[in-house]
VEXMARDO-71636 format. One line per 10 residues: number of its first residue (from 1); their letters; for each residue x, y, z of N, C-alpha, C. Coordinates in Angstrom, 3 decimals, padded with zeros to 6 digits, m for minus. Layout:
N
NUM = a = X:Y:Z:X:Y:Z:X:Y:Z  ... .
//
This chain:
158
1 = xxxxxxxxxx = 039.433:009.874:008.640:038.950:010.993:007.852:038.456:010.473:006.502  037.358:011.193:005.885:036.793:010.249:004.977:036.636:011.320:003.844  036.530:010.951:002.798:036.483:012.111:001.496:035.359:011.679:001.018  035.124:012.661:000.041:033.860:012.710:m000.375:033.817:011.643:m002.165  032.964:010.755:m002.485:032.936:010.325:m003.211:031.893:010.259:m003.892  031.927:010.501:m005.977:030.784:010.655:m006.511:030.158:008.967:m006.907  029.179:009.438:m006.838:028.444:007.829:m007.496:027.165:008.138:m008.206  026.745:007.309:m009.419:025.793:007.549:m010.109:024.423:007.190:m009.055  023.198:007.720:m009.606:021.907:007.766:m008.704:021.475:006.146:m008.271  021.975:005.486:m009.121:021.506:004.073:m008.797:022.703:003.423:m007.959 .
11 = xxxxxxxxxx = 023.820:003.478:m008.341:024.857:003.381:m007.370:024.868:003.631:m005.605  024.231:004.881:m005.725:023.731:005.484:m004.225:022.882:004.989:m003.559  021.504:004.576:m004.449:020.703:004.143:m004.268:021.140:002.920:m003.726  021.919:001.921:m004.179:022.043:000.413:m003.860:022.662:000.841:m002.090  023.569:001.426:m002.197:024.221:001.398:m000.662:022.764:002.018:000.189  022.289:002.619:m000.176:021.047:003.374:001.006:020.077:002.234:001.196  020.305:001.200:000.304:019.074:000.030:000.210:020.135:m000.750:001.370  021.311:m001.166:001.033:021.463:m002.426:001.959:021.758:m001.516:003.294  021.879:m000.215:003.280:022.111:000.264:004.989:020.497:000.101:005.355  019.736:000.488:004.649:018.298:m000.413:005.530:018.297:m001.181:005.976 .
21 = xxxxxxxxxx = 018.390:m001.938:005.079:018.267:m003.201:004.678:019.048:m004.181:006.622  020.181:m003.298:006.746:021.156:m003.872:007.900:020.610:m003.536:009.007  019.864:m001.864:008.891:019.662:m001.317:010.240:018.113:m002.207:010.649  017.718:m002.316:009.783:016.071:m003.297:010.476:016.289:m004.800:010.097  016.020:m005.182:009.255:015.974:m006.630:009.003:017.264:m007.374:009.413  018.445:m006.974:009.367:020.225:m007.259:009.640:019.674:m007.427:011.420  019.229:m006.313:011.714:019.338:m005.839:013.483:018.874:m006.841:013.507  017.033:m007.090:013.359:016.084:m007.886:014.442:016.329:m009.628:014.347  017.131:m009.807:012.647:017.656:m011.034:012.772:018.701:m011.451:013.904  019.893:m010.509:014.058:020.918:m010.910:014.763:020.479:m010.769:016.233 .
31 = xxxxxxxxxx = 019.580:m010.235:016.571:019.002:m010.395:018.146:018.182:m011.233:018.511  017.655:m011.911:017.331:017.000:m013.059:017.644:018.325:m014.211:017.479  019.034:m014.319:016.807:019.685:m015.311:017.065:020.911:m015.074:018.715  020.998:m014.064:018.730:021.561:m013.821:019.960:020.718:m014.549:021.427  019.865:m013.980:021.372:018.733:m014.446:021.905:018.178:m015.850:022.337  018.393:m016.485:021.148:018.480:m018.255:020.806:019.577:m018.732:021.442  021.051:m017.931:020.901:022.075:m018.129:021.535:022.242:m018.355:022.800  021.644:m017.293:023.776:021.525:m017.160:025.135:020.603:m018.270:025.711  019.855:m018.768:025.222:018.631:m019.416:025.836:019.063:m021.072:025.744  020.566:m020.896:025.320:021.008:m022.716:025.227:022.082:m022.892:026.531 .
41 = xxxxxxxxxx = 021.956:m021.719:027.665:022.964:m022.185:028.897:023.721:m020.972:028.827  024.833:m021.323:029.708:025.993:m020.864:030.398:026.759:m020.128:029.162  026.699:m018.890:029.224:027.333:m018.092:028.298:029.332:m017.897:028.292  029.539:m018.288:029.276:030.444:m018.223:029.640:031.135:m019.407:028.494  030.857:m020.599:028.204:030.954:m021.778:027.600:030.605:m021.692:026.224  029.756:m021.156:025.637:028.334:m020.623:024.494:029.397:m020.157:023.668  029.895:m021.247:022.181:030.561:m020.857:021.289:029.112:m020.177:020.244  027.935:m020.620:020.158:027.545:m020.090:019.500:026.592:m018.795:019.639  026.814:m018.332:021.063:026.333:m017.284:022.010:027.749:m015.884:021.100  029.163:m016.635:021.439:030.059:m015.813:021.213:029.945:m015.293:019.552 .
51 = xxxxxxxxxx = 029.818:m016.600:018.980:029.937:m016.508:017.066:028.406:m015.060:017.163  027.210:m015.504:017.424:026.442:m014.505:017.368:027.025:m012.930:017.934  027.369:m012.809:018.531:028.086:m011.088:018.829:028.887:m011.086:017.859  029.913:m011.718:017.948:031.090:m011.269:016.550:030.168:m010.803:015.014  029.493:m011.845:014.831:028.505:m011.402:013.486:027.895:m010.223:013.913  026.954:m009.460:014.962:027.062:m008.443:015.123:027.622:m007.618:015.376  028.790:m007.459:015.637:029.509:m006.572:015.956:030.294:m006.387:014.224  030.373:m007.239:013.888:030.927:m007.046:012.513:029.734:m006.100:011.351  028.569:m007.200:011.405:027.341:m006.057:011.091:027.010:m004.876:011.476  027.303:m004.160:012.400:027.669:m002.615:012.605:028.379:m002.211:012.718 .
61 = xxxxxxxxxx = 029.969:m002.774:012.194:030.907:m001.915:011.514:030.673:m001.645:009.746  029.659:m002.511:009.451:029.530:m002.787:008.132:028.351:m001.522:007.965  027.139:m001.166:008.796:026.386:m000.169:009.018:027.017:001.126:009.248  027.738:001.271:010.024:029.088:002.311:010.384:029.610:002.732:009.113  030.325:001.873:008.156:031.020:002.175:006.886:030.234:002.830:006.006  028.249:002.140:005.773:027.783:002.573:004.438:027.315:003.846:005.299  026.900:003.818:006.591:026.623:005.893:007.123:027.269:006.363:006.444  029.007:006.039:006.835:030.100:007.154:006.524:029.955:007.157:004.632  029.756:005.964:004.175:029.579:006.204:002.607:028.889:007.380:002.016  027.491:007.253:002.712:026.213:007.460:002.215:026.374:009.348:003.109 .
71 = xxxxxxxxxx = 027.375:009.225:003.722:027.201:010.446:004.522:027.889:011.609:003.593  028.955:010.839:003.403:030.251:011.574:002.220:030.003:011.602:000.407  028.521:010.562:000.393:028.121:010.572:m001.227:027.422:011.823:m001.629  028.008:011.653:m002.909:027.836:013.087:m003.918:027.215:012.325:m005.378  026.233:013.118:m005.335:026.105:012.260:m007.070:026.026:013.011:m008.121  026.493:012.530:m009.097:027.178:013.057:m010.438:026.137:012.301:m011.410  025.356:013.457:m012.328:024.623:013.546:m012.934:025.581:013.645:m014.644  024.123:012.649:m015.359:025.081:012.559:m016.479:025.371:014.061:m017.680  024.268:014.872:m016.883:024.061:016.042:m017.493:025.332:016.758:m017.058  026.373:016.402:m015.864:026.882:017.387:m015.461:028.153:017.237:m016.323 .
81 = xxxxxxxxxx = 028.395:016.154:m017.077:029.461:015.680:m017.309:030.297:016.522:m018.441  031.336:016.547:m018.460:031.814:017.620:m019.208:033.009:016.469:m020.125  032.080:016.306:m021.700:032.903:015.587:m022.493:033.918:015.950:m023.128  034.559:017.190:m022.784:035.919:017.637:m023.210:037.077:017.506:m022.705  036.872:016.049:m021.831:037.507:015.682:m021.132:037.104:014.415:m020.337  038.297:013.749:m019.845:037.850:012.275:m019.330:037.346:012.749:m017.756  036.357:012.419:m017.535:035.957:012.438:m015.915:035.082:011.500:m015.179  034.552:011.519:m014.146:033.778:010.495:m013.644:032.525:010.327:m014.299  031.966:009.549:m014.656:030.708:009.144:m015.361:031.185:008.887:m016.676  032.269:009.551:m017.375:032.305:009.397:m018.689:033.022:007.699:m019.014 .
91 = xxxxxxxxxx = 032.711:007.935:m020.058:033.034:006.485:m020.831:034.232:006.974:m021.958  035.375:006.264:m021.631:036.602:006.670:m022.960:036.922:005.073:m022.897  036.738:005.572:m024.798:037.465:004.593:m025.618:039.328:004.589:m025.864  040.052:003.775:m025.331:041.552:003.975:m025.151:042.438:002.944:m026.284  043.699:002.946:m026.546:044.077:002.385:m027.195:045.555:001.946:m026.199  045.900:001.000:m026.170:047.290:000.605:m025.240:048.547:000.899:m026.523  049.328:001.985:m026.410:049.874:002.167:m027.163:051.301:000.997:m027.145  051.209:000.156:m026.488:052.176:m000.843:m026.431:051.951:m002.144:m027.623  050.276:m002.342:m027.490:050.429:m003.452:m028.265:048.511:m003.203:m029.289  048.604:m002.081:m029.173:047.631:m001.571:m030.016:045.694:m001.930:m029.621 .
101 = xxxxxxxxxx = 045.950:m002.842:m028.167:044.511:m003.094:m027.879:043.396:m001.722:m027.657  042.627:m001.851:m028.131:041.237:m001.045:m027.841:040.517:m001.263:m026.583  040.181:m000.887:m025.678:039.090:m000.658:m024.748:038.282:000.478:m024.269  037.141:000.222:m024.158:036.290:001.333:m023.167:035.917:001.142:m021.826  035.977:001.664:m021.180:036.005:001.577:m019.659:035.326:003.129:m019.578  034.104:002.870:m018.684:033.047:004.365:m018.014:033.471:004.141:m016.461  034.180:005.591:m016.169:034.627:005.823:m014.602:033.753:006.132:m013.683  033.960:004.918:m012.572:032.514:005.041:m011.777:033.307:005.598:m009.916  032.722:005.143:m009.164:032.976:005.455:m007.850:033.772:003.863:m007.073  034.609:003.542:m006.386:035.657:002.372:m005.907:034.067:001.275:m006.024 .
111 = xxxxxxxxxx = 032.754:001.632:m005.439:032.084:000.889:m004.618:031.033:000.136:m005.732  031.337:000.968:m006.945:030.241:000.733:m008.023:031.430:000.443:m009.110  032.700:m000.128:m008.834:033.488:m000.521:m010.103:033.074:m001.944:m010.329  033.124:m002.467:m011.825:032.819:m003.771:m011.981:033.654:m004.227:m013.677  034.752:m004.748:m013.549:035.685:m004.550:m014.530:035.063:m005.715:m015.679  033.800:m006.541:m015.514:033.440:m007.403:m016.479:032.540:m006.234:m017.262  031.802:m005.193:m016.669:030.590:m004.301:m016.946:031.664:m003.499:m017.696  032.518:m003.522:m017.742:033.370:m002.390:m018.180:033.658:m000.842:m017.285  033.394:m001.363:m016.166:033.299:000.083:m014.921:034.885:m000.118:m014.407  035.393:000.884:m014.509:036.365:001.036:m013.403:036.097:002.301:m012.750 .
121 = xxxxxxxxxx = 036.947:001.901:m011.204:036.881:003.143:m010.141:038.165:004.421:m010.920  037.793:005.296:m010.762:038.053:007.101:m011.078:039.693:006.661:m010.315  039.276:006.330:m009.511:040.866:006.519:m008.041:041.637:005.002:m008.313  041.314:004.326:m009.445:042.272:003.202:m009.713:043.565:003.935:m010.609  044.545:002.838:m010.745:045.640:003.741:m010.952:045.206:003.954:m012.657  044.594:003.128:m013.657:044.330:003.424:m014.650:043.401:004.629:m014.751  042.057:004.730:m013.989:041.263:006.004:m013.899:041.931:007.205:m014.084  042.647:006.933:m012.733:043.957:008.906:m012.073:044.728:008.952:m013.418  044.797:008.125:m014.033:045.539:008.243:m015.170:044.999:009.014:m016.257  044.085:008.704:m016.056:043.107:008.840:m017.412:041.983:010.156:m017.283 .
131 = xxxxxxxxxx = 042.152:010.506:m016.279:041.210:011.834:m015.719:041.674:013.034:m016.110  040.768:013.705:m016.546:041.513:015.011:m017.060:042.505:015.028:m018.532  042.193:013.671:m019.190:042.899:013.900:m020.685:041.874:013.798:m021.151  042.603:014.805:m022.456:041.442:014.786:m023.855:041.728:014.380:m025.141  040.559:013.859:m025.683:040.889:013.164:m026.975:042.443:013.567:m027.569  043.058:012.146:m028.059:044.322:012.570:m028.481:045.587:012.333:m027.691  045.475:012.952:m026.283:046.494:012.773:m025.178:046.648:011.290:m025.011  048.420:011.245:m024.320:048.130:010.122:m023.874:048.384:009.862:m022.168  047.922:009.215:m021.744:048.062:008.543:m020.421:049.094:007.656:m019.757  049.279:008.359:m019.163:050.833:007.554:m018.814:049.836:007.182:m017.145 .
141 = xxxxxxxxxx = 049.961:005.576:m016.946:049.787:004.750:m015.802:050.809:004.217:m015.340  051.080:004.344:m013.881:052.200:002.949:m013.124:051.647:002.403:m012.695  052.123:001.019:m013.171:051.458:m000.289:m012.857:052.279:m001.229:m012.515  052.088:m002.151:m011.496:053.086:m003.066:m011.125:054.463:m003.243:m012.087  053.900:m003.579:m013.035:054.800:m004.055:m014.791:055.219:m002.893:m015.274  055.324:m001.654:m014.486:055.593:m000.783:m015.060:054.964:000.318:m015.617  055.556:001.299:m016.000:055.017:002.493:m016.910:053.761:001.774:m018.040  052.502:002.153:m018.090:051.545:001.629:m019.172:051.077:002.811:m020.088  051.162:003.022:m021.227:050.912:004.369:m022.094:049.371:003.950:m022.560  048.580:004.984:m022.653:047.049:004.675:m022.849:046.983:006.246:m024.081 .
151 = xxxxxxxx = 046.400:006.137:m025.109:045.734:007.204:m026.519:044.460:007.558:m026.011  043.770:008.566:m025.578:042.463:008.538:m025.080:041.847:008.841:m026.667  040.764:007.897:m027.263:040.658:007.604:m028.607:039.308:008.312:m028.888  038.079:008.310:m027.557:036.583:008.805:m027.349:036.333:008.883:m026.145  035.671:010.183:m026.124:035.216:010.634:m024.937:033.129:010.256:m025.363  032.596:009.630:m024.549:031.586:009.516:m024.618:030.473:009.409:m023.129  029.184:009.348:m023.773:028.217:009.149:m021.895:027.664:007.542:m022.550  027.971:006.769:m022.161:027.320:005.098:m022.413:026.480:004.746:m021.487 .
//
């Protein structure tokens, strides 16, 4: 069962590019090497007859996944965003009330998180944490190490 997940327009965009990308160019490659595969003998024997199916068969579970992605994507517009509060698309500036560090982190979708870009996923345990507070509140996260307290410091669109 699969839920529905938001992602920004370019975010969406990237998964609808590589499910092309798999269903034509992915396909006609792996049947030609299948193909090649077959044409070197006795399949029965044919390690690289076998390696070619596994890579396809793995490549359309990988086609299978971005359908179900791309089937269940919702996209969240920056207009929709409601800065009176932390939510997906927004960008909050936080303070670790443990040892006083500053960060901003903008909440994206699991598939479009990138923690050097400063993206984290909404459904990480810091995100769920952080969703639905407003300037001022604080955020209480469990994290391996424990209870983590977060100051939500700015709500912004970056």
């Amino acid at each position: 069962m699969s839920s529905v997940s938001y992602y920004t327009e370019e975010g969406l965009q990237k998964l609808k590019d590589e499910l092309q990308e798999l269903k034509t160019k992915g396909r006609a490659d792996m049947a030609k090497q299948i193909a090649e595969a077959r044409d070197k003998g006795d399949l029965s024997e044919n390690a690289e007859y076998d390696a070619a199916k596994d890579a396809q068969g793995m490549m359309e579970m990988r086609i299978n996944e971005l359908e179900t992605l791309v089937g269940n994507a919702r996209i969240k517009k920056q207009e929709d965003v409601d800065l009176s509060k932390v939510s997906i698309l927004s960008t909050v500036k936080i303070k670790n009330m443990k040892n006083g560090m500053t960060v901003k982190y903008t909440l994206v979708s699991e598939k479009e998180a990138d923690l050097k870009a400063g993206k984290i996923s909404y459904e990480s345990p810091i995100g769920r944490g952080l969703l639905n507070k407003k300037i001022g509140e604080i955020a209480e996260v469990k994290a391996p190490a424990g209870v983590m307290e977060f100051e939500v410091l700015d709500i912004t669109l970056d």
